[in-house]
C-alpha positions in Angstrom: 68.3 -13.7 95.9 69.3 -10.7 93.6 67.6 -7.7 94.6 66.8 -7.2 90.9 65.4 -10.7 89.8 63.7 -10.4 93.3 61.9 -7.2 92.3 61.0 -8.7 89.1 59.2 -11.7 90.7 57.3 -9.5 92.7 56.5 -7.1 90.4 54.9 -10.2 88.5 53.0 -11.4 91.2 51.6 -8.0 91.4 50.9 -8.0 87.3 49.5 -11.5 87.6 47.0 -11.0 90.3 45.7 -7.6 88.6 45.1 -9.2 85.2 43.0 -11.4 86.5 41.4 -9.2 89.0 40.4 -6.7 85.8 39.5 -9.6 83.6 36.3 -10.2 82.4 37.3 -13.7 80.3 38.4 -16.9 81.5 41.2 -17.1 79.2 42.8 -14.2 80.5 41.6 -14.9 83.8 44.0 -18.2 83.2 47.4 -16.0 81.8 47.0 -14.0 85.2 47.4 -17.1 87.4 49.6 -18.6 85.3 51.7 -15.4 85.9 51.3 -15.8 89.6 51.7 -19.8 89.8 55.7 -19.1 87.9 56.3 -15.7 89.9 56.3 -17.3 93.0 58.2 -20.5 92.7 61.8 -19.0 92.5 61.0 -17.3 95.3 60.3 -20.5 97.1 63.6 -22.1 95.4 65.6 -19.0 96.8 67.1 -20.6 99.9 68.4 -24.1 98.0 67.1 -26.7 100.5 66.5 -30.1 99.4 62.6 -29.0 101.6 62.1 -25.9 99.4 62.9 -27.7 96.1 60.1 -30.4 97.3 57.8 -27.9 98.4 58.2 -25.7 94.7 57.8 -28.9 93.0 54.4 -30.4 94.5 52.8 -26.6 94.7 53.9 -26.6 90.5 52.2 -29.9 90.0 49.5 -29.3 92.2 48.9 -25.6 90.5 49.6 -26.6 86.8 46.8 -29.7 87.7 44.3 -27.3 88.7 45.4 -24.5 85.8 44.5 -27.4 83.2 41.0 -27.8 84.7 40.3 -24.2 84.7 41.4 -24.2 81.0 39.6 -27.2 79.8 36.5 -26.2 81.9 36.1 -22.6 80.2 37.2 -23.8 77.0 34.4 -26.7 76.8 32.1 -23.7 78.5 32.9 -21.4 75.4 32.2 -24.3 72.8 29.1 -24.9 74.4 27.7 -21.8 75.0 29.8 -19.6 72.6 31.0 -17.4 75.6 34.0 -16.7 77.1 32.6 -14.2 80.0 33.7 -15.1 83.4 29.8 -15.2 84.8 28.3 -16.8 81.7 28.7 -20.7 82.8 26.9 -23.7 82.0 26.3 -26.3 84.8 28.6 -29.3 84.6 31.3 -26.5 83.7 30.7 -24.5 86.7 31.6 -27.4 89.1 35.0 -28.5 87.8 35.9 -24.9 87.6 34.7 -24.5 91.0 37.1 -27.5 92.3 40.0 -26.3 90.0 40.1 -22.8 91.8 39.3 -24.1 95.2 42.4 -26.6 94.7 44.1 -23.4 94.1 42.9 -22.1 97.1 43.6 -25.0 99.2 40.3 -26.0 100.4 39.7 -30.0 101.3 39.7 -32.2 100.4 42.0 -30.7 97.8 44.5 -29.9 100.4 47.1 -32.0 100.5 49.6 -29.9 99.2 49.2 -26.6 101.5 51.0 -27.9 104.6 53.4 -29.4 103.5 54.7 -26.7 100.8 54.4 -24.2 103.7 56.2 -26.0 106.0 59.2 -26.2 103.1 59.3 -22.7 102.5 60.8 -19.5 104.1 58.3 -17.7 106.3 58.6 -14.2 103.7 57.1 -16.5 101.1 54.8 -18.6 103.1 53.3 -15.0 103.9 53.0 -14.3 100.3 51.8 -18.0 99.6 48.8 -17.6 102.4 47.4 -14.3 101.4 48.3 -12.4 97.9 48.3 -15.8 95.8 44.7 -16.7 97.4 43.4 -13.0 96.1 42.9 -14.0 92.3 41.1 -17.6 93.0 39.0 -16.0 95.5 38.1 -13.3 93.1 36.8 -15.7 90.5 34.9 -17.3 93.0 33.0 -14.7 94.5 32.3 -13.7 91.0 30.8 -17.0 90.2 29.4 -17.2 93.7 25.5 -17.3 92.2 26.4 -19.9 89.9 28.1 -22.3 92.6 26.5 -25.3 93.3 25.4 -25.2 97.1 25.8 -29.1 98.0 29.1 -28.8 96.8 30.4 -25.6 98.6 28.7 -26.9 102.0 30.8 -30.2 101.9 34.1 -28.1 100.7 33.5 -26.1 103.4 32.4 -28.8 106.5 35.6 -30.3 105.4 37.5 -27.3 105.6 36.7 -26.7 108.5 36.9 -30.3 109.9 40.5 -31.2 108.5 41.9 -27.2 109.4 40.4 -27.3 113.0 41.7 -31.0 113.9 44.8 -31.1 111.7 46.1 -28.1 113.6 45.7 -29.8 117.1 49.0 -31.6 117.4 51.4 -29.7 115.2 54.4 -28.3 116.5 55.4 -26.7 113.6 54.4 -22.9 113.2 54.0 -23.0 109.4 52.0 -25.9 109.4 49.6 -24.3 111.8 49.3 -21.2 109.8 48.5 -24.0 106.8 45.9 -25.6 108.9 44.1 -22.5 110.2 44.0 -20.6 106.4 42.1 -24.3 105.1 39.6 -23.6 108.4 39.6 -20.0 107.4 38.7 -20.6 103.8 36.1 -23.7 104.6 33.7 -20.6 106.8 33.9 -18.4 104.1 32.8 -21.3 101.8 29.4 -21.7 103.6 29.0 -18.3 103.6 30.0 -18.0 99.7 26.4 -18.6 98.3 24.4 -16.8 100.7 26.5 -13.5 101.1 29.2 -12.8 98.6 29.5 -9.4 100.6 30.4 -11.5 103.8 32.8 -13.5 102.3 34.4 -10.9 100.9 35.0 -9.2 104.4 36.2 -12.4 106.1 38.5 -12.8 103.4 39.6 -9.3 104.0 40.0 -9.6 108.0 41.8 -13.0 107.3 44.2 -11.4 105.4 45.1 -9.0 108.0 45.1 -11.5 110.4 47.5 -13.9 108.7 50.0 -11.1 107.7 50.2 -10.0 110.7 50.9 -13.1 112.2 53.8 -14.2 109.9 54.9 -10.7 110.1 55.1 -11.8 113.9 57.3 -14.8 112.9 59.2 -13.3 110.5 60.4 -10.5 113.2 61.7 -13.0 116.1 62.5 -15.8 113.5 60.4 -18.3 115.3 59.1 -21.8 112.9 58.3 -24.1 116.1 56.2 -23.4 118.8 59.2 -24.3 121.2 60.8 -21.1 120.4 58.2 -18.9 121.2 58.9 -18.4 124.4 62.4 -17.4 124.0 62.0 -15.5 121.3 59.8 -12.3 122.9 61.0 -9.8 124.9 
């Protein structure tokens, strides 16, 4: 990719996670990942594999799904109540906005698109895929943590957990085990959501770390399959 149009996509990843990070209204809290959702997709596209152009096309579909629900959720929310504030949220609202960002997030069973658009993508941007795009819909969740219906954020989460701990078991494929563990991840820090923000927030933190590091790792010896691993140290 040019170095310049490759600059530019991540200077709008940056932009697009920082709006909504500062934004205090859902409708702006939408633009920034929108922003985010179109930044990252020629950088998916940049190696042109018949895999990549798959996995670009069902993370747009999957994202533009969940960016509707989001917008139709807050927007019935601000007829309702006559507020557009990120916190203010009546009940049925708060649900399908819930589901729209954890579909964003990847949580199951809203899942099915994760592996398999990680798998079809160049480790640099499955690194960028498993942490910096899950920053902004994590944000908006811990900020509507209080609101959150618990029934619903325990069965996320069991599920998570679940689907992330036995979909991993006979994978071969590095990237889809990095998939498999960030849904596990995320399905913890779901039953933790609603009783301690603070915690979440520090898991979410640590898993970061944790998964840069790792496809950091990969990245550095070139390794997608468990296979190579041990040929690929020193």
């Amino acid at each position: 990719m040019n170095p310049t149009a490759l600059m530019v996509m991540l200077l709008s990843l940056a932009i697009g996670t920082t709006v909504t990070l500062m934004s205090h209204h859902w409708l702006l809290a939408w633009i920034g990942l929108e922003i985010n959702t179109l930044a990252i997709i020629p950088l998916m596209t940049k190696t042109p594999h018949p895999r990549a152009i798959e996995a670009a096309t069902k993370y747009f579909l999957t994202q533009a799904s969940a960016s509707a629900l989001i917008l139709f959720s807050s927007t019935m929310n601000a007829w309702k109540t006559g507020e557009w504030s990120i916190t203010f949220l009546s009940d049925p609202y708060t649900i399908t906005l819930s589901m729209a960002l954890m579909m964003k997030l990847g949580l199951a069973p809203l899942h099915f698109w994760l592996p398999e658009v990680i798998q079809g993508i160049p480790l640099s941007t499955g690194l960028i895929l498993s942490t910096w795009q899950k920053i902004a819909p994590m944000t908006l969740l811990l900020q509507i943590s209080h609101l959150v219906n618990l029934n619903l954020l325990i069965t996320m989460g069991l599920l998570s957990i679940l689907i992330g701990g036995w979909g991993g078991i006979n994978q071969t494929q590095l990237r889809k085990i990095m998939a498999f563990s960030s849904i596990g991840h995320l399905g913890w820090m779901m039953l933790v959501l609603k009783f301690d923000p603070q915690l979440t927030l520090f898991n979410f933190i640590f898993y970061i770390m944790m998964t840069a590091a790792m496809f950091l790792s990969l990245m550095s010896v070139s390794s997608t399959k468990i296979s190579e691993i041990s040929s690929s140290w020193p």
